[in-house]
C-alpha positions as CSV (number, residue, x, y, z in Angstrom):
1,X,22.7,-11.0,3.2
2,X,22.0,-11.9,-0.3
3,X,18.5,-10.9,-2.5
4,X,16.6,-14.3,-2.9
5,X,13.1,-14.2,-5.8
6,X,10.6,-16.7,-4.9
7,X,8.1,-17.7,-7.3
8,X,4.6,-18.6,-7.0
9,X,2.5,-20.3,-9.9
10,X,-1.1,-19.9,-9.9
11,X,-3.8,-21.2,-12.5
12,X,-7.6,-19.7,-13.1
13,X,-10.4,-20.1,-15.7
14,X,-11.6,-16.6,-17.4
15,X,-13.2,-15.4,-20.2
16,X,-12.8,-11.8,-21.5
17,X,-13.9,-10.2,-25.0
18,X,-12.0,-7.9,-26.5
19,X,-14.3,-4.3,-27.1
20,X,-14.0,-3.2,-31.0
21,X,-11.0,-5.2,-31.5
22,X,-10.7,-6.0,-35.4
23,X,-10.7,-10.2,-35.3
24,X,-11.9,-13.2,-33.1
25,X,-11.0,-11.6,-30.1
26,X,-13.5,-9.7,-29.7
27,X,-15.8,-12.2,-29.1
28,X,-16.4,-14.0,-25.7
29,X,-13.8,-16.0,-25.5
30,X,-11.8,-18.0,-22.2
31,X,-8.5,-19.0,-21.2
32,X,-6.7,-21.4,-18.6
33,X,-4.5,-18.8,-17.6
34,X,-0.9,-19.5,-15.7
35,X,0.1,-16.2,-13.7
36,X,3.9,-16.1,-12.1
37,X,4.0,-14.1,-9.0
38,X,8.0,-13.5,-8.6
39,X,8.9,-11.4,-5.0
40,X,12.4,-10.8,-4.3
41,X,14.2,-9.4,-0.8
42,X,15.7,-10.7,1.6
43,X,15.6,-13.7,3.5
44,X,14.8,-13.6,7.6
45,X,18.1,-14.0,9.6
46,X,16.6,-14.8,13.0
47,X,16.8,-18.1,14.4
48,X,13.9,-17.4,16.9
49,X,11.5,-16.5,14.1
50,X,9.3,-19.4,12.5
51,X,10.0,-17.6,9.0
52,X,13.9,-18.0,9.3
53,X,15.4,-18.2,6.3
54,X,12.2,-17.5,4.1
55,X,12.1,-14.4,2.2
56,X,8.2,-15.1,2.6
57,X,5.7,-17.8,3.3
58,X,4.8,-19.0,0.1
59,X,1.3,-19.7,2.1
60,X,1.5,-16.0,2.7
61,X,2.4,-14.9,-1.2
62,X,-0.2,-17.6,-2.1
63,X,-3.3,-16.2,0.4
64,X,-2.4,-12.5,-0.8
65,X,-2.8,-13.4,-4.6
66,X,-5.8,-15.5,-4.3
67,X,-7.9,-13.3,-2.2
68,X,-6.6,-10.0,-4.7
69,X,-6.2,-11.3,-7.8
70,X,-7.3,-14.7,-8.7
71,X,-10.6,-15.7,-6.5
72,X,-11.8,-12.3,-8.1
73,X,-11.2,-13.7,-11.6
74,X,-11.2,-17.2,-11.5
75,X,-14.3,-18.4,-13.6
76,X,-15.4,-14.9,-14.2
77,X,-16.0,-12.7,-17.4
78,X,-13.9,-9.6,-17.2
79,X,-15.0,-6.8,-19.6
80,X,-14.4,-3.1,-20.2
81,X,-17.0,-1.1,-18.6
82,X,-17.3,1.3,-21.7
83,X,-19.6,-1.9,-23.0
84,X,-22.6,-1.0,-23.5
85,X,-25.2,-1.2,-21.5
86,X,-27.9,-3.3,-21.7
87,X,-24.7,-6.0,-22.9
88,X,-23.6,-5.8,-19.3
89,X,-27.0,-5.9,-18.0
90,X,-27.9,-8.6,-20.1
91,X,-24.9,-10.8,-19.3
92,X,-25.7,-10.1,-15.3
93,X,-28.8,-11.3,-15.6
94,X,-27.7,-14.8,-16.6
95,X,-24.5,-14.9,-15.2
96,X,-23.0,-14.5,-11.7
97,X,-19.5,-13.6,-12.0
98,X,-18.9,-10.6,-14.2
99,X,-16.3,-8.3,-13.8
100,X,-15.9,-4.9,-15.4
101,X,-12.8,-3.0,-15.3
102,X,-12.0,0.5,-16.2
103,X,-9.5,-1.0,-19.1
104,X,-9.6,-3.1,-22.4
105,X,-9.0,-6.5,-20.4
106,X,-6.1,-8.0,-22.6
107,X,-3.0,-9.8,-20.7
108,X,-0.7,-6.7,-20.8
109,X,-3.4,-4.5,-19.4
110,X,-4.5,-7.1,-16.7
111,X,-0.4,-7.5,-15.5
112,X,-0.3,-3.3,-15.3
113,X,-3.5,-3.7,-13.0
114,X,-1.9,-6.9,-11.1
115,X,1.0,-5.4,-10.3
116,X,-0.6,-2.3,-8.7
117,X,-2.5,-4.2,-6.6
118,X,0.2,-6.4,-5.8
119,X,2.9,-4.0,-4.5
120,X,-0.1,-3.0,-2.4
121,X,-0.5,-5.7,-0.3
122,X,2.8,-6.7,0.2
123,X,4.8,-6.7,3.1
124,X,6.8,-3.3,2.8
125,X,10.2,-5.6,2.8
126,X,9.3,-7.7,-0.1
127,X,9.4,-6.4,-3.9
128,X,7.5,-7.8,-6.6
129,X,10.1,-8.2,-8.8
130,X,8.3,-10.0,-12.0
131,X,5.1,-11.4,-13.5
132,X,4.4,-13.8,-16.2
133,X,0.6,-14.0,-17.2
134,X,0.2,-17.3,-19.6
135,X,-3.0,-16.7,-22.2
136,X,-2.2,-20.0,-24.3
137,X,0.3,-22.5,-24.9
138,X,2.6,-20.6,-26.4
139,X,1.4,-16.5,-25.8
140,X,2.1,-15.1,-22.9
141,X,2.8,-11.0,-21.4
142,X,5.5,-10.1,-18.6
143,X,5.8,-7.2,-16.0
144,X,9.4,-6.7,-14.2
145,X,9.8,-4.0,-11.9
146,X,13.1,-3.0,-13.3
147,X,11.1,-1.6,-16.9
148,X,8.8,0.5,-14.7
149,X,11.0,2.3,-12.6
């Protein structure tokens, strides 16, 4: 049977700064951000299965990229963790959502940690095959499987 991609848009709210980064970026700043979740495999050939002729439930590629990925990010402040400090205490103190990663959090870096977690969760049949992770109108970074063999 023949490979079929499915893709799944989801958008989220996020501010990052950009640690010792030499312009505006390095500032707290936010983004609407537009990620592109793109599986690919192979369709289910059984006529007594409610999934026939899905490759996957795109409530079930939706639930495992909300609960992973965006509900952790969506209106949140992502920083690296090298920050200083009394910065990250400061911030917790007036804000709720801050999350620190072990990276500087710029679009490529954020795809390399998507797609980790990702090919985690999915059903060992299904291949993420690309993402897309949309900073602006017109900037945007892309994983695809086939670069990181």
């Amino acid at each position: 049977m023949a490979k079929i991609r499915i893709t799944k848009q989801f958008n989220f709210e996020m501010a990052h700064a950009l640690q010792n980064y030499d312009g505006p970026c390095k500032n707290i700043h936010g983004h609407s951000y537009e990620l592109m979740v793109t599986v690919l495999g192979t369709p289910v050939n059984d006529p007594t299965n409610p999934k026939n002729g899905m490759l996957i439930d795109f409530g079930d590629l939706k639930r495992l990229t909300l609960t992973n990925i965006v509900d952790k990010l969506d209106h949140a402040l992502i920083l690296n963790s090298t920050m200083p400090s009394d910065l990250i205490a400061a911030l917790r103190a007036q804000f709720a959502k801050i999350v620190l990663v072990d990276y500087q959090p710029t679009s490529e870096n954020m795809l390399i940690d998507f797609a980790e977690t990702l090919q985690g969760v999915l059903p060992k049949d299904i291949k993420l095959h690309s993402l897309m992770l949309r900073e602006t109108g017109s900037s945007f970074a892309e994983w695809h499987a086939e670069d990181n063999k």
